[in-house]
C-alpha positions in Angstrom: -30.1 1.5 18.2 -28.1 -1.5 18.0 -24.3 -1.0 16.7 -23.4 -3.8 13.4 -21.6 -6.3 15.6 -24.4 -6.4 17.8 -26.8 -6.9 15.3 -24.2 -9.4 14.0 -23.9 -10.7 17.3 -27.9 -11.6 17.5 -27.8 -12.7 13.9 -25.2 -15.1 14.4 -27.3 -16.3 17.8 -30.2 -16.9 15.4 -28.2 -19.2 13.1 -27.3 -21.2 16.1 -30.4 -21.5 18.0 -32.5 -22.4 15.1 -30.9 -25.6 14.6 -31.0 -26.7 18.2 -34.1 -25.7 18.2 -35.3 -27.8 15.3 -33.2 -30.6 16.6 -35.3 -30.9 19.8 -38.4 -30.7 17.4 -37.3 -33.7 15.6 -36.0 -35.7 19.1 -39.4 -34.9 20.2 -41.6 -36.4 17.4 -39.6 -39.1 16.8 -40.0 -40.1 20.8 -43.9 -39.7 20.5 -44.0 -41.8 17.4 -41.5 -44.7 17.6 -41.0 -44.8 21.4 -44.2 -44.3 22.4 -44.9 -47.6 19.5 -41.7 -49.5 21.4 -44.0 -49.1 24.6 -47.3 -50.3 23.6 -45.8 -53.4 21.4 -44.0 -54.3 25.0 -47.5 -53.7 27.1 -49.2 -56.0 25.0 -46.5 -58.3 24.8 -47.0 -58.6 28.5 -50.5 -58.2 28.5 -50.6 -55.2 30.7 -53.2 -52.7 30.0 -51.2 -49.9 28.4 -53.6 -46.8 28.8 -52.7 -44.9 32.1 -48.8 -46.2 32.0 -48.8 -44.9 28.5 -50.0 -41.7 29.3 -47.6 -41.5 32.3 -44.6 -42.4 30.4 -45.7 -39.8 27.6 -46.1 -36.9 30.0 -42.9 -38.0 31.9 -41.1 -38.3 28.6 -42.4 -34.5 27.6 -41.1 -33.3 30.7 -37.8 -34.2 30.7 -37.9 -33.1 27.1 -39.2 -30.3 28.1 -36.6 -29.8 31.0 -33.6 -31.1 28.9 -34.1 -29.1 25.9 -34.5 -25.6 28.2 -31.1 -26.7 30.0 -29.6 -27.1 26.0 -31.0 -24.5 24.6 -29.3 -22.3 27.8 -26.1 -23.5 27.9 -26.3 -23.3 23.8 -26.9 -19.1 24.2 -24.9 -18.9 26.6 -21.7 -20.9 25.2 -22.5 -19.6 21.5 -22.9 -15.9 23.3 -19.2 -15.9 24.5 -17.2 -18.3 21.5 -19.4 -15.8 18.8 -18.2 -12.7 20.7 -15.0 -13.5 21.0 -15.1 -14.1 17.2 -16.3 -11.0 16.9 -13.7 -8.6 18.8 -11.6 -7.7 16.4 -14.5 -6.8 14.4 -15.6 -4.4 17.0 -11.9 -3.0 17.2 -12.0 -2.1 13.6 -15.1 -0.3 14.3 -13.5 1.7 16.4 -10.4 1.9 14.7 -12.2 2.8 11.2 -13.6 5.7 13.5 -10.7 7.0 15.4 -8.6 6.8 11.5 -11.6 9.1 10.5 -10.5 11.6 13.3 -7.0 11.5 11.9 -5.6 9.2 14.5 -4.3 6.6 12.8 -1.8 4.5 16.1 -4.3 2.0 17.2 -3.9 -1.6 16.0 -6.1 -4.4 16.0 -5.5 -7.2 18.0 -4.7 -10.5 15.9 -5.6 -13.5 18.4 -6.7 -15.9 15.5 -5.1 -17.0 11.7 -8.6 -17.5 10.7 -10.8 -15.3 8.3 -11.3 -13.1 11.1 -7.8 -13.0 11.9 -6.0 -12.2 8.5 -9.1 -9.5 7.5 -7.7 -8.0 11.1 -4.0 -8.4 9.8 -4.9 -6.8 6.4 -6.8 -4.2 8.6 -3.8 -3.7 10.2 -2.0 -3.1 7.0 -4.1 -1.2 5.7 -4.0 1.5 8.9 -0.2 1.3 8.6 0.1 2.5 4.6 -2.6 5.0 5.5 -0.4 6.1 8.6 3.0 6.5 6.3 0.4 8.0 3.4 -0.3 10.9 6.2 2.9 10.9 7.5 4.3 11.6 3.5 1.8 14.0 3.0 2.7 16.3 5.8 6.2 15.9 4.8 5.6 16.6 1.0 3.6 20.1 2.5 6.2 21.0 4.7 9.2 20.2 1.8 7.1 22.2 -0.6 6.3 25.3 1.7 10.4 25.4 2.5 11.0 24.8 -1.8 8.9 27.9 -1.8 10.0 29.9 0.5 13.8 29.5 0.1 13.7 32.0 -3.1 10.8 33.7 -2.3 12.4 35.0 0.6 15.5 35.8 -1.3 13.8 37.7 -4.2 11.5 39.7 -1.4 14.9 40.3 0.1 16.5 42.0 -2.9 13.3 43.6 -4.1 13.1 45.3 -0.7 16.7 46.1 -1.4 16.6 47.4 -4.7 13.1 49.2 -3.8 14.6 51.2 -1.0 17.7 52.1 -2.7 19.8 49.8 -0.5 21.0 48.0 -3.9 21.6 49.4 -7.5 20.3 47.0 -10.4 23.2 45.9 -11.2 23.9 42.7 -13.6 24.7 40.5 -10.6 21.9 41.4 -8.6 19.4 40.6 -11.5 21.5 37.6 -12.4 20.5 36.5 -8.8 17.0 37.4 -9.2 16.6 35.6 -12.4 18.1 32.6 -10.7 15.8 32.4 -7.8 12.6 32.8 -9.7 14.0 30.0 -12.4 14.3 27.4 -9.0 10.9 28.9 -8.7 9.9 27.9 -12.0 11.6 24.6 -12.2 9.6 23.9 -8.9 6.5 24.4 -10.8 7.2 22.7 -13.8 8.3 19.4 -11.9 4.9 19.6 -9.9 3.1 19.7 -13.1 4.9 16.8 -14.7 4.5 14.8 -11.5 0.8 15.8 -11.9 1.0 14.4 -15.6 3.1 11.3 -14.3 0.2 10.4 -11.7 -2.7 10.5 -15.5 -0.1 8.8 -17.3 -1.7 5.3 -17.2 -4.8 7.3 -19.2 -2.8 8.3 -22.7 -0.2 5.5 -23.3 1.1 5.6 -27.4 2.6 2.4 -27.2 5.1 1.7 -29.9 8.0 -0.6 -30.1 11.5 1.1 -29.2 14.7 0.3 -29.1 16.4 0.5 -25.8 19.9 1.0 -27.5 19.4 3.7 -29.6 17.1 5.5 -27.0 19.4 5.6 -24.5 22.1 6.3 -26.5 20.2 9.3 -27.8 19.5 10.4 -24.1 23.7 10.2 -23.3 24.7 12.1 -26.2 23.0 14.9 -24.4 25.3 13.9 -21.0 28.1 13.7 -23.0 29.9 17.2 -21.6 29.2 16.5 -17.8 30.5 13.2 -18.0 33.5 14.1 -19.4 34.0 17.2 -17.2 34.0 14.2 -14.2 35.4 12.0 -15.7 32.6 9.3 -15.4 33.5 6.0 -17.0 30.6 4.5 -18.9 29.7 0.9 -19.7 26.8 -0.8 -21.8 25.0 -3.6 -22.5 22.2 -4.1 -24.5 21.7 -8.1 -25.7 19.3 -8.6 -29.0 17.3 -10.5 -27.0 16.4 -7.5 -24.5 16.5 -4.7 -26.8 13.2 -3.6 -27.5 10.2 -3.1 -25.3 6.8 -1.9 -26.0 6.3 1.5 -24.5 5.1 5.0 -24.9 8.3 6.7 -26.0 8.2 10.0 -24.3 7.5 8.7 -20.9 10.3 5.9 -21.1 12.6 9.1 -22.2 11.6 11.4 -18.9 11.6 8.0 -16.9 15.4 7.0 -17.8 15.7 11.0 -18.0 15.1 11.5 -14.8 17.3 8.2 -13.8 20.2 9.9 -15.3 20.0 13.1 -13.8 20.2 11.6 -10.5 22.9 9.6 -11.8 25.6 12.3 -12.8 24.3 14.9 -9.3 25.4 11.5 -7.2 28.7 10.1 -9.0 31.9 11.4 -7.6 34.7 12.7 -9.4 36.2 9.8 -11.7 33.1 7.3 -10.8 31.6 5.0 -13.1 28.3 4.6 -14.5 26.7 0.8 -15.8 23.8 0.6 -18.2 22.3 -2.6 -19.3 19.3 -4.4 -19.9 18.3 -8.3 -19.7 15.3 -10.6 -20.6 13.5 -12.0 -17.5 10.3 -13.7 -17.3 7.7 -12.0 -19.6 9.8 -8.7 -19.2 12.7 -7.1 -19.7 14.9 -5.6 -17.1 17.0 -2.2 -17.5 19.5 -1.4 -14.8 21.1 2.0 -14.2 23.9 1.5 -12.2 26.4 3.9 -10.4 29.0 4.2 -7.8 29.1 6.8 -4.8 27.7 7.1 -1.7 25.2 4.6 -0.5 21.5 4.6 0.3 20.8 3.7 3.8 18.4 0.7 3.9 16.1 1.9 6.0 15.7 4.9 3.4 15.6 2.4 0.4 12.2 1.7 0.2 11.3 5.0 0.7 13.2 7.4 -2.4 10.4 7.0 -4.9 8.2 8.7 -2.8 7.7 12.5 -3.9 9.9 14.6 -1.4 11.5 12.3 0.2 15.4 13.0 0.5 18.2 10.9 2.4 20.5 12.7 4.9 23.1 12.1 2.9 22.3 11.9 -0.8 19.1 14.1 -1.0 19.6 17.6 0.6 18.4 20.7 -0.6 21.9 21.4 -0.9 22.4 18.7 -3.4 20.0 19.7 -5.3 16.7 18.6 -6.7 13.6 18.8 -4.9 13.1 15.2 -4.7 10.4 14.1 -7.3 12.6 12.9 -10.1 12.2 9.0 -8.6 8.9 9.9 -8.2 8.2 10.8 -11.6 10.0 7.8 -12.3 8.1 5.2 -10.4 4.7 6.8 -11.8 5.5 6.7 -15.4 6.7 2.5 -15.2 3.8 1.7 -13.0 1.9 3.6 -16.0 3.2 0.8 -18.3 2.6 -2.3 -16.1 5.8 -2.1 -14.6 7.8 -1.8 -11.8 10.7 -0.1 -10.2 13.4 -1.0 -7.6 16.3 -0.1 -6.1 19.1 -1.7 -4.5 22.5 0.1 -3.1 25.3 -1.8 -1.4 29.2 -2.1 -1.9 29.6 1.7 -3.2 27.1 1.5 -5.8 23.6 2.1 -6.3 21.4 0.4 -8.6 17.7 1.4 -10.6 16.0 -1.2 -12.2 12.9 -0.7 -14.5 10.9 -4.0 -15.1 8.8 -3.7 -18.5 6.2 -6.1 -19.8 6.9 -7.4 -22.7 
């Protein structure tokens, strides 16, 4: 059974053969008609009886038709065989690519000799094999960061159950003060899972309404209020009237800047500051959440709004968090049309949320 590039192969053989083949069709009666008419206008010009001679210059003009035609039509397979096969090897490398991703593998490449049509299909096939790579890779790594969320205070509370069950440990207040703590990371754990979950259907039930960027973020500081004044975080914004409002379903943009916020305060030091402020760009309006503190690396930039992910730095366990917040984050502006970026350099680290208008 013949594989699709092969039958491609023949295919594309037919589509070249057929016009040579016509070609020498049409060569062929235009010699017998208005050759062969040439020759007997010239025999009677000269008065030669054109019978035999006619004949012979017919079948001697069929033959090396005949001849010529089966020497083009060979070196046409033959040259069409290799420039349509060489066309066609990336092709086949995707083929096997396509079925060696399918296994799971997803290193092999495909190799990009031309910049035509061919050629960029093989670069966006290349693409393509590289998100599905770092897709796989992120997968692994959110399993293996939520099996170690999990079992951090599961082991702990099978710990101090053991305890308490073999009389090693008396109930005491502390010791259910530390259980109740451990099953609430447990819980928290769940409940950002599930609002990740709801992030990812967001797109489906959008209220849209007209806010106020203002007095929704000044609503979501008041609640802030105590920590920032227990670090004594400076705080700066700036809303213009002319970026002020944005069209957007309220209680997403809330856990969206929420969420921004959060990760704000956990990252500034001790006497850092904190910049908030929005601007009108081109069909949308910009909101930047700004603070100071340690900076994202850049080669883990484009990576923190993927669920899990953690810099060495900045995103340990230890810090806290189990590294969905951004995520959330990116989900729910998407939801609305938008996008989100980051940018960190010269001690500070920047979140910008681009809304549509």
């Amino acid at each position: 059974m013949k594989t699709p590039q092969e039958s491609l192969l023949v295919k594309l053989l037919l589509v070249t053969l057929v016009p040579a083949i016509t070609i020498i069709l049409v060569i062929w009666l235009a010699i017998d008609k208005q050759a062969a008419g040439y020759f007997m206008a010239l025999m009677k010009k000269y008065e030669i009886s054109p019978t035999e001679i006619h004949q012979m210059f017919l079948s001697s003009i069929h033959f090396s038709l005949i001849w010529a035609s089966l020497v083009a039509l060979v070196l046409s397979f033959v040259l069409s065989f290799l420039l349509i096969r060489r066309v066609l090897k990336p092709l086949s490398q995707m083929t096997t690519i396509t079925d060696q991703v399918a296994d799971g593998n997803f290193s092999t490449r495909v190799d990009i000799t031309t910049r035509d049509e061919v050629g960029r299909l093989g670069i966006s096939f290349n693409h393509m094999a590289d998100s599905l790579a770092r897709i796989e890779q992120l997968r692994r790594n959110m399993v293996a960061d939520v099996a170690h969320e999990l079992r951090t205070p599961l082991t702990n509370l099978r710990g101090y159950l053991e305890a308490l069950n073999d009389g090693v440990l008396e109930p005491s207040p502390k010791t259910l003060g530390i259980l109740e703590e451990e099953t609430m990371r447990l819980v928290k754990l769940v409940e950002n899972l599930q609002r990740l979950a709801r992030a990812d259907a967001a797109r489906y039930y959008l209220d849209l309404e007209i806010i106020s960027i203002a007095k929704e973020i000044d609503y979501l500081l008041t609640l802030y209020r105590t920590t920032l004044h227990s670090k004594d975080i400076s705080l700066t914004t700036s809303f213009p009237a002319a970026a002020d409002t944005v069209k957007v379903d309220r209680d997403k943009f809330l856990q969206a800047v929420s969420n921004l916020l959060d990760n704000c305060l956990k990252y500034t030091p001790q006497n850092g500051r904190i910049d908030i402020s929005s601007r009108r760009t081109s069909g949308a309006v910009e909101i930047s959440i700004c603070n100071t503190g340690p900076e994202i690396s850049a080669d883990d930039l484009p990576f923190i709004f993927e669920r899990f992910f953690r810099t060495d730095r900045s995103r340990s366990r230890d810090g806290g968090g189990a590294g969905i917040g951004l995520a959330i984050t990116r989900e729910l502006i998407e939801a609305h049309g938008g996008r989100v970026f980051a940018d960190s350099s010269n001690g500070r680290t920047c979140i910008s949320l681009h809304l549509p208008r």
